[in-house]
C-alpha positions in Angstrom: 147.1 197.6 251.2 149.6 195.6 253.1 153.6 195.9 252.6 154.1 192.4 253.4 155.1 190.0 250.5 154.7 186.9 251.7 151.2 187.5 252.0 148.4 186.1 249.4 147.3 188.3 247.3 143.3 189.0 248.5 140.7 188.7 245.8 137.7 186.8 244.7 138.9 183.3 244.1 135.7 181.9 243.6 133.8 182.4 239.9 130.3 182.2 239.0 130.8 178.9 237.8 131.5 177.6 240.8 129.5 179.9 243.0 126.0 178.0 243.8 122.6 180.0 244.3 120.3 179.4 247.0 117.3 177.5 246.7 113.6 178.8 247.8 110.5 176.7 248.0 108.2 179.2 246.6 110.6 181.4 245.0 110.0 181.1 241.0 113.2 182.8 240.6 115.3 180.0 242.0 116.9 177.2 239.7 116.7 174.0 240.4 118.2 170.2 238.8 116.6 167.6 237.4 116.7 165.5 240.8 115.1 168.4 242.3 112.3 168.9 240.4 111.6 165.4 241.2 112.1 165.5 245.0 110.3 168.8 245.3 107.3 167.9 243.1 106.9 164.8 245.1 107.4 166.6 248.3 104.2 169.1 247.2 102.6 166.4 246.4 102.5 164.7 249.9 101.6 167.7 251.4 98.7 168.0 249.2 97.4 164.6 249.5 97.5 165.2 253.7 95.6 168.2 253.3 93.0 167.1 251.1 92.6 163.1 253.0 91.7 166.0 256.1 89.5 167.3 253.6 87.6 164.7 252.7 87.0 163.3 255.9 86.1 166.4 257.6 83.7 166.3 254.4 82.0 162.9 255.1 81.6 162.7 258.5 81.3 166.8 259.9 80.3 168.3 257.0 80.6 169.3 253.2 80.9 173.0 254.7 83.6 172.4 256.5 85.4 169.8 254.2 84.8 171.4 250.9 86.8 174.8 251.2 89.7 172.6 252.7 89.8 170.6 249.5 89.3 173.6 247.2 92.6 175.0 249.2 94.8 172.0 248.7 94.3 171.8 245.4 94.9 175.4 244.8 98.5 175.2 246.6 99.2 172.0 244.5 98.6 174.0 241.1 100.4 177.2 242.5 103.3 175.2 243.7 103.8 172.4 240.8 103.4 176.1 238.6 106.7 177.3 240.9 108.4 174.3 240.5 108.0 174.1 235.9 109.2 177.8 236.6 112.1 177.0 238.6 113.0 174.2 236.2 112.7 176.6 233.1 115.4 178.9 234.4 118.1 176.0 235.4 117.5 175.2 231.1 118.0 179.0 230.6 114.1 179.5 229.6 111.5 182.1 230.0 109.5 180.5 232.7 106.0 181.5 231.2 107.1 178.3 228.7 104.8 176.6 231.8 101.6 177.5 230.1 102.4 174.8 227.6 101.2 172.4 229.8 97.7 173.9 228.9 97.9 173.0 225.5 97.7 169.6 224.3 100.6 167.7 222.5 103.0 170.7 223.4 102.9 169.2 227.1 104.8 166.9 225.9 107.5 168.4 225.1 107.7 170.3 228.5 107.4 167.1 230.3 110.7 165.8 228.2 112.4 168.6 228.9 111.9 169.6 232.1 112.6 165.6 233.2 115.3 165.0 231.0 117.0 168.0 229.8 120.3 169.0 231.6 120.6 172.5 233.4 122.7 175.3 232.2 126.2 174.8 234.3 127.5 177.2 236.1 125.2 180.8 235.9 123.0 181.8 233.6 120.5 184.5 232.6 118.3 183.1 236.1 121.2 182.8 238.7 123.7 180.9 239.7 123.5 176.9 239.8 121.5 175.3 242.0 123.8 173.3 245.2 125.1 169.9 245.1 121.8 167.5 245.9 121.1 166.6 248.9 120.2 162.9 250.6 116.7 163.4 250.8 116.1 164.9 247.6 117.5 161.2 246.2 114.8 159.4 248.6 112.1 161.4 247.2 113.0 161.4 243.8 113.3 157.4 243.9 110.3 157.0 246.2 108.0 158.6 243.9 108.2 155.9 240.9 108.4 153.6 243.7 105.3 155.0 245.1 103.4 155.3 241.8 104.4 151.4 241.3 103.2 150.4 244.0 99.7 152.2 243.9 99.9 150.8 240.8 100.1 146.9 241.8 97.3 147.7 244.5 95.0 148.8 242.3 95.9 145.8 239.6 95.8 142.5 242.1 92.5 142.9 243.0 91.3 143.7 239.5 93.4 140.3 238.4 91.3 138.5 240.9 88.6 139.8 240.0 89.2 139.0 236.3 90.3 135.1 237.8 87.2 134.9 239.6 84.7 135.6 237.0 86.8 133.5 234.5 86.7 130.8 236.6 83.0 131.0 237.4 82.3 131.2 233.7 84.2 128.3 233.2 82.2 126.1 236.0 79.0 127.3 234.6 79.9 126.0 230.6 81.1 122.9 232.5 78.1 122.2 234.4 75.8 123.3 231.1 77.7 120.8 229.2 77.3 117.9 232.1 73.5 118.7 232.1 73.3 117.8 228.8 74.9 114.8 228.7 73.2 112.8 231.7 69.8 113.9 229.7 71.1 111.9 226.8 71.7 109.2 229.2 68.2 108.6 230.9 66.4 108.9 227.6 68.6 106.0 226.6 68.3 104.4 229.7 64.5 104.6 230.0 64.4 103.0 226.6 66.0 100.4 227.4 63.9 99.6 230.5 60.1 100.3 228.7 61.3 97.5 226.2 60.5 94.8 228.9 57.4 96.3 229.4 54.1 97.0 227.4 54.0 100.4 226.1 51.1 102.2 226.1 50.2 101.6 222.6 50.8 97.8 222.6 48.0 97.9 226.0 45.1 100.0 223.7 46.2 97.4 220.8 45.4 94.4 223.4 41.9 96.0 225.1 40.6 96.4 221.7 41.6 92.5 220.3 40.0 91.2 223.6 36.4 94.1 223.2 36.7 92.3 219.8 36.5 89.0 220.9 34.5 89.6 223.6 32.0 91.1 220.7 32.4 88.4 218.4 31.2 85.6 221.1 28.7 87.4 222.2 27.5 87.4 218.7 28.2 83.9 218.1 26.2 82.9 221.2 22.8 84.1 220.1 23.5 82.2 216.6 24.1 79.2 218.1 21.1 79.2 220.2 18.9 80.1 217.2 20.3 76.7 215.6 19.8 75.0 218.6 15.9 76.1 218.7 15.8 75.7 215.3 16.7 71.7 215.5 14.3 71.6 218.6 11.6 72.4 217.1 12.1 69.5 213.6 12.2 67.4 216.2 9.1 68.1 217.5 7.9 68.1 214.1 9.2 64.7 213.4 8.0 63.1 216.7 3.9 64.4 216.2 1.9 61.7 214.0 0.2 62.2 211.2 
């Protein structure tokens, strides 16, 4: 111990409330923030989606042997690790971290998901450690890229399904229009030829005519032989008349 009296007093200055823990990746004893859970969950998430797009090509163009156990890995790690980051989100709130297994049961999920998105950390220490450290810059950059992200998948996948929706709406619409013309121009013609078979003899009127002129034709025929039995007939009382007595 030193004599000197102008000299500060030594001692631990700094408390556990402002002392700050350290942070592991795949530590489950580690507490983490709100902004971290986000950043680190998206971060996971990547890494998963790398592994697994290796995956699936390897699977569709070497083979499903080779492909298939890379997929089954990835999304192994993704369940280990988003199971790490619940945990580590648990103890910032000052929670037993087997409160994860909620996620398992429906409707209870629920409330995980609200608190662990929305719910303040303890400050300063707590039953799990110290706080977690001031947030970094590229834990804000993931944690706003991943709504960002999931908005844009979002629109991707929804243009092409509005087209889609535009297209056959609008060929629907062109078929009722074209049923609706092909009925009318029907209408039309069968007026229209109506109107041009008046000037002309319908078939009807033509069997009416042949059978008045096989009528007449029958009738004079008939007459004729009638008349030529009259005319004999006068022929011979004239010949009658003429012979003497």
């Amino acid at each position: 111990m030193s004599t000197n009296p102008y000299q500060t007093p030594e001692g631990q200055l700094t408390t556990d409330d402002q002392a700050y823990g350290e942070i592991e990746f795949f530590s489950p004893s580690s507490r983490i923030n709100r902004l971290r859970y986000w950043a680190h969950g998206v971060l996971f998430a990547l890494g998963f989606y790398a592994i697994a797009a290796v995956g699936f090509a390897l699977f569709s163009f070497v083979s499903p042997w080779v492909g298939g156990p890379i997929i089954a890995i990835a999304y192994i790690a993704l369940v280990v690790t988003s199971v790490i980051v619940m945990i580590q989100r648990l103890h910032d709130l000052n929670k037993t971290g087997w409160l994860w297994l909620l996620a398992l049961v429906p409707l209870a999920n629920i409330y995980l998901i609200v608190i662990l998105i929305f719910f303040k950390g303890t400050p300063g220490a707590n039953n799990y450690g110290l706080q977690p450290p001031p947030n970094k810059t590229w834990h804000w950059v993931l944690a706003l890229a991943f709504p960002v992200l999931i908005t844009v998948i979002l629109v991707a996948v929804a243009i092409p399904a509005y087209n889609q929706y535009l297209e056959r709406a609008g060929l629907q619409g062109l078929d009722a229009q074209y049923e609706q013309q092909s009925d009318y121009p029907a209408d039309d013609a069968t007026t229209e030829g109506a109107a041009d078979d008046a000037g002309y003899p319908t078939e009807d009127a033509s069997a009416t005519e042949e059978q008045t002129y096989e009528s007449v034709d029958e009738a004079t025929y008939e007459e004729a032989p009638a008349e030529e039995g009259v005319i004999e007939g006068e022929v011979e009382a004239t010949e009658e008349t003429e012979t003497p007595q």
